[in-house]
N, C-alpha and C positions, 0 to 999 in steps of 0.2 A: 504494500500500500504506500506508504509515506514514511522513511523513518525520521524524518525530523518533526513529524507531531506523534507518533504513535511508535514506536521504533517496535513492537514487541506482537503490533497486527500482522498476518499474514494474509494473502489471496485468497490459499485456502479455507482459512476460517471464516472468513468473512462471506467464498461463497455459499459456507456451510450453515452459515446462522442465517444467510438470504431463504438457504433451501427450507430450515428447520423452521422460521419464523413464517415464511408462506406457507407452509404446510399444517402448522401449530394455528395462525390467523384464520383460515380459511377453514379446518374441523371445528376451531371454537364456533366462526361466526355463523358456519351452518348449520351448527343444533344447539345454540343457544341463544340468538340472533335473531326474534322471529322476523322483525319489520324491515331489514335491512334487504333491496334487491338482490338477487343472486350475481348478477354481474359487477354489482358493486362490491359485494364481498370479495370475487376475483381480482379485481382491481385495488382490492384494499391491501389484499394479501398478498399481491405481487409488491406493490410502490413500499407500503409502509415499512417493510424491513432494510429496505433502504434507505429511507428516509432516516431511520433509527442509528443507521450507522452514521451518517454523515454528522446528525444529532452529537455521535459520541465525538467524531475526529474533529469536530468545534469546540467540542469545551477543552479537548487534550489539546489545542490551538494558544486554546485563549491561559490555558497552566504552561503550557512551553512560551510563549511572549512574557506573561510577568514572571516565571522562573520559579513557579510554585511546585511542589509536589502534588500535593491534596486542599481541594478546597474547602476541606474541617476536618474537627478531629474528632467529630461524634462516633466515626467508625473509624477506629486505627487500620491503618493497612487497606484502605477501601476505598480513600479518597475524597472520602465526605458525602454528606448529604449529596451535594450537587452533583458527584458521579456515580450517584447509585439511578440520578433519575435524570440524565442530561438524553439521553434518548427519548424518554418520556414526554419530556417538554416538545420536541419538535414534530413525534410521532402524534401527540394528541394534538398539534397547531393545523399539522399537513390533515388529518382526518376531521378536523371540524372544515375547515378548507375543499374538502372530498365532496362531504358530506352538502355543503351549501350548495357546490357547484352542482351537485348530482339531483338535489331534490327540487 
């Protein structure tokens, strides 16, 4: 991927959590998702785990520019708050975004 924001990503894994997260997205949201179209679910479950990466390699962006390790110390070794849910942020932005344009 990039080792100057992420030095420890690989391609591999990265297409791996692409694979795992569409796969994981799309059985969630088709039996537990009633009102959601079926093609949007497709759609959700392709883009969103990408989304979620690029989520991650911005906050690992924005801790390589100001020279930080971890953005808190509520979890030692984890990176803080912010990088337990920096995919989070951008994956629930891009799907409300989904969501307006689609309905």
């Amino acid at each position: 991927m990039n080792e100057r924001i992420s030095p420890k990503k690989t391609i591999e894994g990265s297409i791996g959590g692409w694979i795992l997260g569409a796969l994981s997205g799309l059985v969630f949201a088709y039996f537990l998702v009633e009102r959601l179209p079926f093609n949007m679910m497709i759609v959700s479950s392709l883009l969103l785990p990408i989304i979620s990466q690029i989520g991650d390699l911005a906050f690992s962006s924005i801790k390589r520019h100001y020279k930080i390790k971890d953005f808190g110390t509520i979890f030692p070794a984890h990176g803080g708050v912010l990088d337990r849910i920096d995919s989070l942020l951008f994956t629930l932005m891009a799907f409300y975004v989904l969501l307006m344009l689609w309905m």
